[in-house]
C-alpha angles and dihedrals in degrees: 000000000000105000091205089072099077123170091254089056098052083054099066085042107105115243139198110209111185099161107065125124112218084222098046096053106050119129116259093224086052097045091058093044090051092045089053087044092047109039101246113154104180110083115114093231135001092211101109091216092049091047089052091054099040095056085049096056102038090050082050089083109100086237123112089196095056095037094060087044096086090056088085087079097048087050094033087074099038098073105108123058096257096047087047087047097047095054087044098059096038083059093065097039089058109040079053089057093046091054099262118141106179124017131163109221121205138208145149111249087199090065085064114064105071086118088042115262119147136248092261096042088058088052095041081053106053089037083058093043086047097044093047083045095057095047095053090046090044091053091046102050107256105091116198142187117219121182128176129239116196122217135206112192112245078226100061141062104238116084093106089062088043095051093053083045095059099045083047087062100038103114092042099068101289107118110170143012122235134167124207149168139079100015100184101085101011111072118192090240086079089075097055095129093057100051087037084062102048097044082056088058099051092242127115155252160192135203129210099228139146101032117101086005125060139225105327094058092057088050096052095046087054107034108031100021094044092222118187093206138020112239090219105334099185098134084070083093088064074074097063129080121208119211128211087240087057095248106141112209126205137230124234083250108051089038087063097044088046088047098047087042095242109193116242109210084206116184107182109190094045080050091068098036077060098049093244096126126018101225140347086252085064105021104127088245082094105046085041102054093048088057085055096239116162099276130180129187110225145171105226094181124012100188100036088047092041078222153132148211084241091042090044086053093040081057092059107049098043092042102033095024097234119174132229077261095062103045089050085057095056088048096060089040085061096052099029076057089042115122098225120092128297088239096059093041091050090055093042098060092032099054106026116013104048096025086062094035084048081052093051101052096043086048094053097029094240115152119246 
């Protein structure tokens, strides 16, 4: 582990988050006080410290079914325009503050209409939310892109409708389709129609594979569903064998994720709360980034986790030992895996992300 890292210091560093869900990153204190304006009665406690603590510890069951169980009170309070807006905005206000510059964040517009909004209504929300979000942040300092994924959930039957959702929003701050949820059981190659049409409309996507399933769902998400990116990943490593010599060998799979540069949306410390990984110290982030996949660092989830992108990186570098190097590899891979134009992503690590990690490691002497 390199000291100089501190915590502090991986704070001022510029991130590029592109795996964050809009309901599992609202702010305790916000989700009691929605839950008093709104009527919901269903919260285990209203006390903003003990509800922080009580997500932690239920999504600390090894279990990807009972961790996305406590999702029903976030979204619980999120069910009008202003609620949905509000979260939205704090969001961004909160990833800015946490060093990110650019971040996709992801829902699913069909978990908001319980009180009757439309599908529209819930987007138009969270963009408002996001564009509020990137003036203040702009004003105060600490600019920030924040672009929209829309998700359809794998349980359900409406991804055709979310996917035409999502090119219909595509100039007003959407910028990819995704589907998620309980993956055993429910394969993404039930949702053909729906990829099907947004790779006919030249727009893109991710799919949430190869987290609580192994192998086949992340064959299926590449090769029959034609993803651009991989929401998590981490079972790719069930691909690799590892020698007594050292030598790692790879499957023809990952081989040919690792060749086409597929992006893995990898969260580690979700990772872990899933059962997907044992431990950071032997979470795959490690083994992939040294075989140089396309790895990225993300949050999943900010307020099950109780994390950060700046608390994700920390863990890192004081668990797996990465280097200023390193983190600022994961960023560009980020940005270089980011749905928005080349253009955009070029400027964007040529004029923010290396300019400030070149700063960094001349500030601390750190060879780079």
């Amino acid at each position: 582990m390199d000291e100089k890292l501190t915590f502090d210091v991986i704070k001022t560093v510029p991130k590029v988050l592109l795996h964050d869900h809009l309901d599992g990153g609202v702010r305790p204190s916000t989700v009691a006080d929605l839950a008093i304006k709104n009527g919901y009665k269903d919260l285990p406690t209203n006390d903003p410290l003990n509800l922080a603590k009580w997500f932690r510890q239920a999504c600390d069951s090894g279990s990807l079914e009972k961790y996305l169980e406590t999702f029903a009170h976030t979204v619980g309070v999120m069910q009008n325009a202003e609620s949905i807006k509000r979260v939205a905005f704090e969001a961004g206000e909160d990833l800015a503050n946490d060093g990110v510059v650019y971040a996709e964040i992801r829902f699913a517009p069909e978990l908001h209409q319980n009180n009757g909004l439309t599908l529209d209504q819930v987007v138009e929300a969270v963009i408002k939310g996001f564009s509020e979000a990137e003036v203040q942040m702009k004003n105060e300092g600490k600019p920030i892109v924040l672009r929209a994924l829309l998700t359809a959930m794998r349980t359900a039957a409406r991804s055709s409708e979310i996917a035409e959702l999502a090119v219909k929003w595509r100039e007003k701050g959407v910028v990819g389709f995704d589907i998620a949820g309980k993956e055993a059981g429910f394969p993404p190659t039930r949702h053909l129609d729906a990829f099907d049409a947004v790779r006919r409309a030249n727009f893109h996507m991710t799919i949430h594979a190869g987290e609580a399933f192994g192998l086949p769902s992340i064959w299926e998400a590449v090769q029959i569903c034609g993803t651009d990116r991989l929401g998590h990943g981490v079972r790719i490593i069930d691909d690799l064998s590892f020698k007594s010599d050292g030598e790692i060998k790879l499957g023809e799979l990952s081989a040919y994720v690792r060749d086409k540069r597929v992006p893995l949306e990898l969260c580690p410390s979700s990772n872990i709360q899933t059962g997907a990984a044992k431990s950071i110290k032997e979470h795959p982030i490690g083994v992939l980034t040294k075989l140089g996949f396309r790895a990225t660092v993300n949050t999943d989830n900010r307020l099950m986790s109780d994390t950060s992108m700046s608390k994700e990186m920390y863990l890192l570098v004081t668990e797996l030992g990465f280097t200023l190097k390193q983190l600022q590899w994961l960023t560009v891979n980020a940005m270089k895996s980011a749905f928005i134009p080349f253009d955009q992503r070029l400027k964007l690590i040529n004029e923010t992300i290396k300019p400030k990690y070149a700063q960094i490691a001349k500030d601390l002497n750190i060879t780079f």
